[in-house]
Residue, then its C-alpha position, 0 to 999 in steps of 0.5 A: x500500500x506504501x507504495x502504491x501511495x508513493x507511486x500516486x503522489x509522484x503521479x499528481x506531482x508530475x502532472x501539476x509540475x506538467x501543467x505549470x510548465x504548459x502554463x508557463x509556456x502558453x504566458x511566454x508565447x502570448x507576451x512574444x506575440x505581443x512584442x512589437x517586431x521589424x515587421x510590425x514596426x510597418x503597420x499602422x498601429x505605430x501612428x498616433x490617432x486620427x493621423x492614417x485617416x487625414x493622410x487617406x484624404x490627402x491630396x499630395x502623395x504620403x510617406x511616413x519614416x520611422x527613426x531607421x528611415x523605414x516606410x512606416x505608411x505609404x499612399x498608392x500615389x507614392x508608390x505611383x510617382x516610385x517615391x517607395x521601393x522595397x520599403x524604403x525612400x528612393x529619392x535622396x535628396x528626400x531622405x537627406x531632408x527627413x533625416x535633417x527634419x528628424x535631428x532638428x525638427x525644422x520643416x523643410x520644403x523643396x522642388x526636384x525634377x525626378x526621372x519619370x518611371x518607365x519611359x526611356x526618353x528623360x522626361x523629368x517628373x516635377x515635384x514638392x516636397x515637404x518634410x515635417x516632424x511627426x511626433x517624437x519618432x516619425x517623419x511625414x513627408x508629403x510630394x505634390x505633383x507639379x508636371x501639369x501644372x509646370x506645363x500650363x504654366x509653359x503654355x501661358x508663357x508661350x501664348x503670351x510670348x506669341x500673342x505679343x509677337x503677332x499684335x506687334x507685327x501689324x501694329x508696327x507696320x501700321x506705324x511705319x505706313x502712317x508715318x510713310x503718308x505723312x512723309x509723301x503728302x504730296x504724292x497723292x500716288x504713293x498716299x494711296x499705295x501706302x494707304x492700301x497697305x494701311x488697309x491690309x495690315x488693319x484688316x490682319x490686326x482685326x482678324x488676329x484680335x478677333x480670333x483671339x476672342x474666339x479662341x479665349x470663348x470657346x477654350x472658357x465656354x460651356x458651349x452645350x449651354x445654349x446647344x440646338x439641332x443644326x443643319x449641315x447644310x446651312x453651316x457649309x454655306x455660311x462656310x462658302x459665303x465666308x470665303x466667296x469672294x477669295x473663292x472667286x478671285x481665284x476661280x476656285x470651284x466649290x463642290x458641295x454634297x451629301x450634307x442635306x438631312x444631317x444634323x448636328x447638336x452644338x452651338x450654331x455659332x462655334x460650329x460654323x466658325x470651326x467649318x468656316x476656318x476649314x474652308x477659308x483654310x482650303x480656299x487659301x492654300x489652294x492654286x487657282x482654277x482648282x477645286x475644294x470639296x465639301x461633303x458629309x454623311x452619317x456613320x455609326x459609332x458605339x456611342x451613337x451616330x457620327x457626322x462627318x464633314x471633310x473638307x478637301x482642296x487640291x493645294x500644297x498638302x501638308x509635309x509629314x513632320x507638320x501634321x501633328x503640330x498644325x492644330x498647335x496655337x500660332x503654329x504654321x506651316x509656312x509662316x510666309x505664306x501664312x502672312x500672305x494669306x493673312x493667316x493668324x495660326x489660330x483657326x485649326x487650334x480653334x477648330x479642334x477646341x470647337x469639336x473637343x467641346x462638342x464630344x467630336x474630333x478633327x483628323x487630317x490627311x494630306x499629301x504634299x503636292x496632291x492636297x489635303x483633307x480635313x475631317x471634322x467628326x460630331x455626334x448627330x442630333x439626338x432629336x433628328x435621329x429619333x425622327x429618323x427612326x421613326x417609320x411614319x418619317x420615311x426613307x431617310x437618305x433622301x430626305x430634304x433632297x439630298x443629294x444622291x452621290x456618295x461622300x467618296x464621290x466628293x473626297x476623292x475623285x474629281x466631278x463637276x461641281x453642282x454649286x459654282x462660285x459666280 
């Protein structure tokens, strides 16, 4: 029995012995747990309150450094911009600045030029930084993007430069005339050659100034706001009637058809300043006894029904280096000729800000030596289409007595011209 008894009590001694040491185990591997590690150190915990919630609705890109320069927090923008890489800042000069703002808590603020990520041809990436203290420990560092603005701004700078540039051309030779009348009053013939000159230089300086306004109204302007149904066919010949008169002088025959029964919605006013830039464009940068070609027609689109309108000439054509530029503000192709002309460099970039703002678009092609073709595409009137697809409203393609002969006819080989200028 004595020893039955011993055996027992060495058996309960070994079991409670057992349970202390699990015990014991278990409260060890609850407090490893709880120890704050490398890997935690990366979490949010580690900001103080409210701090992940302000930095979420931040507009600049946001990284937090911890006391070893590790990302404590960082925003999908920095990311994006590659401000973080493996954990860490990649931009120097940015981590200089936390380190500095960490040893003597003074804000610092700072513009770089980064090497934008993932394009080979050197485009730098314009940025602020600014560096502050957060709390006793972390360093917030806060990157706004400057590229857009930085190119506005160039922008701003390059149309001033040649807004001076354009005004000061007429109004200086405009100045010289006047004082060239004064000199000859007694010249009655060169008082009238130097007057006609007067007149040309004003009518240019008229023409800039007017196409400025334009281009101020239709960059500034909800053109929807007062946006109606408007016929193809009115707007060309408000385009013909334009430029009747150049048209006539230089025996150009005006070759119109295919835009009877299309509608387009927009502002009648910019829309017929944009067709009327096109045309006057092909009138002038074509030879005499040539032809110009107006023509449009419906085509489908996922988004719903296009008009086209395409304007083609039989001039110079456009070389292949150009064509990208030439819906550029002031840019021309030949600047001699275009002061000849009287040309501004102003009525494309007019153009493709009238179609942009109507959901369209404008596209060129063009051959030198054979001529070009301008092609403003604009989405079609709801109202017309629903009347269209209607039954009751009959066959569509020859209402308002459209012409029968296919947009092709018009743009790409030559016919009689059913309207000629007298």
């Amino acid at each position: 029995m004595d020893v039955n008894a011993a055996v027992a009590a060495a058996a309960a001694i070994s079991g409670v012995c057992t349970g202390v040491i699990a015990m014991l185990a278990f409260r060890w591997s609850e407090r490893e747990q709880a120890r704050p590690t490398r890997t935690s150190l990366h979490t949010d915990a580690v900001l103080p309150p409210g701090v992940d919630t302000v930095l979420s609705v931040l507009r600049s890109s946001a990284v937090v450094l911890d006391e070893s320069d590790s990302v404590v927090k960082a925003s999908s923008a920095a990311y994006a911009l590659g401000l973080v890489r493996g954990g860490k800042l990649a931009v120097e000069p940015m981590l200089h600045m936390a380190r500095d703002t960490r040893r003597d808590g003074e804000i610092r603020q700072v513009e770089l030029d980064l090497p934008r990520r993932g394009t080979g041809r050197g485009e730098a990436l314009a940025v602020s930084a600014r560096v502050a203290p957060l709390g006793s420990r972390l360093v917030l560092l806060l990157v706004e993007d400057l590229t857009e603005a930085r190119r506005i701004e160039a922008v701003r700078r390059d149309f001033v430069a040649n807004v001076s540039h354009e005004l000061k051309t007429p109004v200086g030779a405009l100045s010289l005339l006047s004082e060239a009348v004064m000199d000859a009053s007694d010249d009655p013939e060169a008082v009238e050659r130097f007057a006609g000159r007067m007149q040309i230089e004003a009518t240019r300086l008229t023409s800039l100034v007017q196409e400025l306004i334009d281009l101020s109204r239709v960059q500034n302007d909800d053109q929807m706001e007062d946006a109606e149904p408007v016929r193809v066919d009115e707007l060309v010949a408000e385009a013909i009637d334009r430029c009747r008169h150049t048209a006539t002088s230089k025996q150009i025959t005006m070759a119109v058809g295919g835009t009877a029964a299309l509608y387009v919605w927009g502002n009648r006013g910019q829309l017929a300043a944009a067709l009327g830039n096109l045309v006057e464009n092909a009138v002038n940068y074509s030879p005499a006894r040539t032809r110009v070609g107006i023509a449009g027609r419906r085509v489908a689109a996922p988004g719903g029904d296009l008009i086209e309108i395409a304007v083609t000439d039989q001039g110079i054509g456009i070389p292949e280096k150009d064509r990208e530029r030439i819906f550029e503000r002031f840019y021309r192709v030949d600047p001699a000729r275009s002061r000849a002309t009287g040309g501004t460099g102003l009525g494309l970039a007019i153009v493709k800000h009238v179609a942009a703002s109507h959901g369209g678009e404008v596209t060129v092609w063009s051959s030198e030596g054979q001529g070009s073709t301008f092609t403003l595409r604009l989405p079609e009137s709801a109202e017309k289409r629903d009347r269209r697809t209607t039954p009751a409203d009959g066959p569509v393609d020859h209402l308002d007595g459209d012409d029968d002969r296919s947009y092709e006819t018009f743009t790409d080989t030559p016919i009689p011209a059913p309207e000629v200028l007298p």
